[in-house]
C-alpha positions in Angstrom: 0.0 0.0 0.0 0.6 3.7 -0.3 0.1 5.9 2.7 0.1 9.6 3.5 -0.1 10.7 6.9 -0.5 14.5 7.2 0.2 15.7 10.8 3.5 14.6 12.7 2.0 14.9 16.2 1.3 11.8 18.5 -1.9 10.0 16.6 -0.4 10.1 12.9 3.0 8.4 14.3 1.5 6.1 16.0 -0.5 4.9 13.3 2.3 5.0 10.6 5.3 3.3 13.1 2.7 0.3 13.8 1.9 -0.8 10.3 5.2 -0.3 9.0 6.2 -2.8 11.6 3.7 -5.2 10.3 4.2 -4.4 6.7 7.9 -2.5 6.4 7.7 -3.1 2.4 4.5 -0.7 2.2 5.3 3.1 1.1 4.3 5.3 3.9 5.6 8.8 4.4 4.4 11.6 7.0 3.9 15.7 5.8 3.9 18.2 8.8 3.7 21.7 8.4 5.9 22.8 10.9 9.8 23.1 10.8 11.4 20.1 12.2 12.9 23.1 15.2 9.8 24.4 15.9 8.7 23.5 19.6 5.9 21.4 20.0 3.1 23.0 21.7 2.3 22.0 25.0 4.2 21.0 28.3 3.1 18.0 30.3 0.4 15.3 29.5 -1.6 12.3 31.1 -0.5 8.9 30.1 -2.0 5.3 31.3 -0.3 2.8 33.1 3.4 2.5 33.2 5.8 3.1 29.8 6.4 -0.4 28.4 3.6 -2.5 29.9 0.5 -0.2 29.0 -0.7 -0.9 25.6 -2.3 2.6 25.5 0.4 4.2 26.6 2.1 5.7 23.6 6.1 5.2 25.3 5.4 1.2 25.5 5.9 1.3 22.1 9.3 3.3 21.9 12.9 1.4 22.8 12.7 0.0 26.1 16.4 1.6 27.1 14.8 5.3 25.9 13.4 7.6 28.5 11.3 11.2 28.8 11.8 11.4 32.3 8.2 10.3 32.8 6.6 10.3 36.5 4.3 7.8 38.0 1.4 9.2 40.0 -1.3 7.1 42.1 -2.5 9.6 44.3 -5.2 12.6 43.8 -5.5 15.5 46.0 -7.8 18.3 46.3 -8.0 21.4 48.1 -11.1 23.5 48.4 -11.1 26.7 51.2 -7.5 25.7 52.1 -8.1 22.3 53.2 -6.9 19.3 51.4 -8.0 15.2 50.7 -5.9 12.8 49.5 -7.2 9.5 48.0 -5.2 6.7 45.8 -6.1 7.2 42.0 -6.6 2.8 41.9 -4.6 3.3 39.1 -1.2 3.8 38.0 -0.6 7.6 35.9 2.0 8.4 33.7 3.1 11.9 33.8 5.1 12.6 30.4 6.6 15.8 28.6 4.6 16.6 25.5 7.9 17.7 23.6 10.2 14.8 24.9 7.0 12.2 23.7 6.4 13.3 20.5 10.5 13.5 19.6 10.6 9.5 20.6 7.5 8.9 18.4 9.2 10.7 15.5 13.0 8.7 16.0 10.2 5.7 16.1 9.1 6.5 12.9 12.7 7.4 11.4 14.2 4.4 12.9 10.8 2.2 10.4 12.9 4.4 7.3 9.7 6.1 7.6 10.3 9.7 6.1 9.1 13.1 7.8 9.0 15.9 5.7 9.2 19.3 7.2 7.2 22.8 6.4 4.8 20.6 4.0 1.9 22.5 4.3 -1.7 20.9 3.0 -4.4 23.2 3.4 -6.9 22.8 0.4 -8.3 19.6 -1.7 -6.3 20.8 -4.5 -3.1 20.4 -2.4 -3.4 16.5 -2.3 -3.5 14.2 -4.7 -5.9 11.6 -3.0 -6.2 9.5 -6.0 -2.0 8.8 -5.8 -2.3 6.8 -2.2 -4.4 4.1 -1.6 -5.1 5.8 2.5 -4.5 9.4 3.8 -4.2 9.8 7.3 -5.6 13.0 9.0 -3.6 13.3 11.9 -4.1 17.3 11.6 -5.3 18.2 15.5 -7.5 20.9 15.9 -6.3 22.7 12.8 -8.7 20.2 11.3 -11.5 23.1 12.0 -9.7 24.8 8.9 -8.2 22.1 6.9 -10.9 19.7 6.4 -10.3 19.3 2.6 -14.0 18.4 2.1 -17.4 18.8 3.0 -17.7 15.3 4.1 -14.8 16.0 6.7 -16.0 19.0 8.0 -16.1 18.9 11.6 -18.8 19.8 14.5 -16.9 22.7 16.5 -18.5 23.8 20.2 -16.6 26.2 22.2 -16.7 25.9 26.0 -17.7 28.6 28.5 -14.9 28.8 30.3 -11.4 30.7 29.6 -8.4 28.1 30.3 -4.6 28.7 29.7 -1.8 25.7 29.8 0.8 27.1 32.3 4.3 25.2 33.2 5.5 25.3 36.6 9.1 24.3 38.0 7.2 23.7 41.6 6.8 19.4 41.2 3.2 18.4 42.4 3.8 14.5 43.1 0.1 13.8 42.8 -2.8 14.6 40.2 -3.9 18.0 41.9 -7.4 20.0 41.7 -7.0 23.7 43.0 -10.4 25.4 44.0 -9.4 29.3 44.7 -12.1 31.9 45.0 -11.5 35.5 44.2 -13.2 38.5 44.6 -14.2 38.3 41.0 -14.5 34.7 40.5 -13.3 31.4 41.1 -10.2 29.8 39.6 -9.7 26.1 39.3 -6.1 24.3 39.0 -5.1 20.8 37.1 -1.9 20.3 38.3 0.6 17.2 38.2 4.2 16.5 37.9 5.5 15.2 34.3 9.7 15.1 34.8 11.4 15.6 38.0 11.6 19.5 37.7 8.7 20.4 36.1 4.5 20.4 36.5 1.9 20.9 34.0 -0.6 23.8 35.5 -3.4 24.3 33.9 -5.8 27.5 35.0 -9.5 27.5 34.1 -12.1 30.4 35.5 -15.2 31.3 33.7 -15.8 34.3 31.0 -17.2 36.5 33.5 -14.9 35.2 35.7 -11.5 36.2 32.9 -13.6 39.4 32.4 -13.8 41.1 35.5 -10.1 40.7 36.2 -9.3 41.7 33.7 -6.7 39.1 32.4 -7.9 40.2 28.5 -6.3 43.0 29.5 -2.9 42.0 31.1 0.9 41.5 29.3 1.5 37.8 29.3 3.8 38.6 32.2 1.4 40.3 34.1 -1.3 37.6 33.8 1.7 35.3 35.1 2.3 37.0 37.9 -1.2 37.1 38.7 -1.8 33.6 38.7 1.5 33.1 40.7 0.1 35.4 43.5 -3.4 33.5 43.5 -1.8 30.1 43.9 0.9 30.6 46.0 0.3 28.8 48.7 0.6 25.8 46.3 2.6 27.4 43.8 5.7 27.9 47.3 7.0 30.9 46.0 7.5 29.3 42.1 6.6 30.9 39.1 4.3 29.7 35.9 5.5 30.0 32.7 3.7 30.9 29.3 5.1 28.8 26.3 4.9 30.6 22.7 1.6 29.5 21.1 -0.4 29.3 24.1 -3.0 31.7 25.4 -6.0 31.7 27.8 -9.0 30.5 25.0 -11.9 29.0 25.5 -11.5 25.2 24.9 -12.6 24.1 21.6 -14.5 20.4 21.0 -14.1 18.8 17.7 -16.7 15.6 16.9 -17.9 14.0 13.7 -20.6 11.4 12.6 -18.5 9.5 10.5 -14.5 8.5 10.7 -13.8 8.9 7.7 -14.8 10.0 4.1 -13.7 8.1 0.5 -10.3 6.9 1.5 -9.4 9.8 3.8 -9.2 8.3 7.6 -9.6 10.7 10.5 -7.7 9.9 13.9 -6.6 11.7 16.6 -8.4 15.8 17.7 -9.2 15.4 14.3 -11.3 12.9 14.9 -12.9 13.9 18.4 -11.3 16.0 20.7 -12.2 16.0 24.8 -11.9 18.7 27.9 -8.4 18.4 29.7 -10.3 17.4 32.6 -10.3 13.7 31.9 -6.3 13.5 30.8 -7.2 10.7 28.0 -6.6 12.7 24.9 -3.5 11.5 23.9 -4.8 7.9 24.9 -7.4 8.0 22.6 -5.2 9.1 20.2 -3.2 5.9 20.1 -6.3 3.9 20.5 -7.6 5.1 17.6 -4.4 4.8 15.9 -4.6 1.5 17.1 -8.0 0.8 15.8 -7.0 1.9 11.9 -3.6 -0.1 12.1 -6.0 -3.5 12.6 -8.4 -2.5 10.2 -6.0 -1.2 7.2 -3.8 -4.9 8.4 -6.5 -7.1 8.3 -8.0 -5.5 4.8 -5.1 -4.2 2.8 -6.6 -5.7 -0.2 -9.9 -3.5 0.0 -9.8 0.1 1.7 -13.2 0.1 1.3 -13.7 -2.2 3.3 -11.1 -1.4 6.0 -12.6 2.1 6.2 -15.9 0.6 7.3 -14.2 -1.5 9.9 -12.6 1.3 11.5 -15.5 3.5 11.5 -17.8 0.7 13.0 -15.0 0.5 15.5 -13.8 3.5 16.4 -16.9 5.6 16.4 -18.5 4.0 19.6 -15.5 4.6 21.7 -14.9 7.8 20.4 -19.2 8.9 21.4 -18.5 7.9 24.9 -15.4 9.4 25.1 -17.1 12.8 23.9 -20.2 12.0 26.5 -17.8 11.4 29.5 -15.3 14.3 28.5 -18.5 16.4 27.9 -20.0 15.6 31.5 -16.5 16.7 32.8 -16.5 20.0 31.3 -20.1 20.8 32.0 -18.9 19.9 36.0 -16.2 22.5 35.9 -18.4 25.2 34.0 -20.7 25.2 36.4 -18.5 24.6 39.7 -18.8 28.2 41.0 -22.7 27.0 42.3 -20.5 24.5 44.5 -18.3 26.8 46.0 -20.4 26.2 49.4 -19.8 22.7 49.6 -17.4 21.0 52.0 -13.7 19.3 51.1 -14.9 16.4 51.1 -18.7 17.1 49.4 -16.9 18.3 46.5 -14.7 15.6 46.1 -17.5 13.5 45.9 -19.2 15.6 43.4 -16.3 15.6 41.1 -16.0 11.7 41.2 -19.4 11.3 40.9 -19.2 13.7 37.9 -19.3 10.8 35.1 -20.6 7.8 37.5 -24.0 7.9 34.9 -22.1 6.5 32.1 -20.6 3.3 30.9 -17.2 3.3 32.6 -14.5 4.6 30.1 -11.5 2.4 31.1 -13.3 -1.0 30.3 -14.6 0.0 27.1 -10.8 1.3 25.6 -9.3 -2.2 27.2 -12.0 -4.1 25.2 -11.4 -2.2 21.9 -8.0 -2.0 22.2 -7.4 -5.8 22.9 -9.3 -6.3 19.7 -7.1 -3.8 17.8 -4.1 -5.3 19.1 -5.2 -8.9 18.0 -3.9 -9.1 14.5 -3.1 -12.9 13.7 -1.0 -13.2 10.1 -2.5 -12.3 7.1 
């Protein structure tokens, strides 16, 4: 077969190092508009399990004698008027750098004689040649809002309520930490967890009325650092958060479709379906979709059409409930101000109660995933 990926982030490498490794003689190469220099966007994400041994945990699938620096977390803490509990998570967390993931993906994929080229922008229909691969791989992220190529593609976009920004912090948080702070103007929520042993992931969120009346549309990027320094500094011990180019306080943007795919176009990562921060699984559904097209595209090489229907059929279920769990999540934190009265420990129950209506999450990934990972020989 020939393949085009477009997108070099953590979906699209996933997908192409996988079925190079079950078919190394198949032409696959990956397009990303960036320059190979340019940072990649983001500081620490959520990962299953432990690197190696999960099988949705991207690094499993990297050489066993590489390492990010990754941190294991199996406790979650929550503070709410100054006064903290502490429960274990049940389950083990992988705390990884973005940056240092996506690099290992992309030696991954160099290491498969899998070739990555650079500044290879594909914006319009008319840019690619559909008709010259037999699959193209839309591992785009949320650019896919602008880039959809065609009508068939074009996503469903719903923008949250509340205003979010994705800080760094050197202060190390050596649990999975939830930060209730009220203001005079509002309340501010924390998302806070360690990803390498200097450095935490801290992620702000506060509503639009909230943003508004302090102003922070209004503040230097410095100035709104400084600001959310001083509000968590009891946490924060004195440390600073830091602002990395291409971030900005926005209002977070949902991506969801009907259908996976369209002709022999295949959608997978935030392409695909994008879900709130709140849950930490975007970058494991990533790699189960991945995961998902690698068994389909495997098991019908000989008929795309075909292989596109299996994938859809497979992927979209887990992908809806993903969106519904992710979905009950974010409606939680856009209305937590109305629980502001609660106790510690009442709204720690109400945020693990948050999802408890729907079908639990983990089992349904383990089930599709071991079927994705069953491949047998052609």
């Amino acid at each position: 077969m020939k393949i085009l990926v477009i997108g070099a982030g953590p979906a699209g490498l996933m997908f192409a190092s996988q079925i190079k490794k079950l078919h190394p003689e198949w032409d696959l190469r990956i397009v990303e508009k960036n320059h190979v220099d340019d940072n990649v966007v983001g500081w620490g994400v959520v990962l299953p399990g432990h690197a190696q041994k999960h099988p949705a945990n991207p690094l499993t699938y990297t050489p066993a004698d590489k390492t990010v620096g990754e941190q294991y977390l199996n406790e979650f803490k929550l503070t709410h008027n100054n006064k903290s509990v502490r429960k274990d998570t049940n389950v083990t967390l992988c705390g990884a750098e973005r940056k240092a993931l996506v690099r290992e993906l992309r030696q991954l994929c160099a290491g498969l004689d899998i070739p990555i080229e650079y500044e290879k922008s594909i914006e319009e229909e008319s840019d690619l040649d559909t008709a010259a691969y037999d699959l193209v791989v839309m591992s785009t992220g949320i650019s896919h809002t602008s880039a959809y190529y065609r009508e068939a593609l074009k996503p469903k976009v719903k923008y949250g309520s509340n205003r979010y920004m994705w800080y760094g912090t050197s202060q190390v948080f050596d649990a999975m930490n939830l930060i209730f702070k009220k203001h005079d103007k509002g309340v501010f929520v924390a998302h806070s967890y360690k990803y390498s042993n200097d450095m935490s992931t801290f992620v702000v969120e506060c509503s639009e009325e909230t943003y508004q009346k302090v102003g922070l549309d209004k503040l230097s990027e410095g100035e709104a650092e400084d600001f959310v320094a001083t509000l968590f500094k009891e946490e924060l011990e004195g440390h600073s958060v830091q602002t990395q180019s291409g971030l900005k306080w926005r209002n977070f943007m949902k991506i969801s479709h009907e259908k996976s795919y369209d002709g022999n176009i295949a959608l997978v990562g935030d392409a695909l379906q994008s879900g709130h921060f709140s849950i930490g699984h975007g970058t494991t559904m990533a790699v189960v979709g991945a995961q998902i097209l690698v068994k389909a595209v495997h098991d019908h090489s000989e008929n795309v059409a075909l292989a596109m229907e299996e994938f859809n059929n497979n992927v979209m279920p887990v992908m809806q409930l993903f969106d519904k769990h992710a979905t009950a999540s974010q409606d939680w934190f856009e209305t937590v101000e109305n629980k502001m009265d609660l106790s510690v420990e009442e709204i720690a129950h109400s945020f693990s109660e948050r999802r408890g209506h729907l079908p639990p999450l983990p089992a349904a990934l383990a089930q599709v995933l071991g079927r994705a990972l069953d491949r047998g020989v052609n």
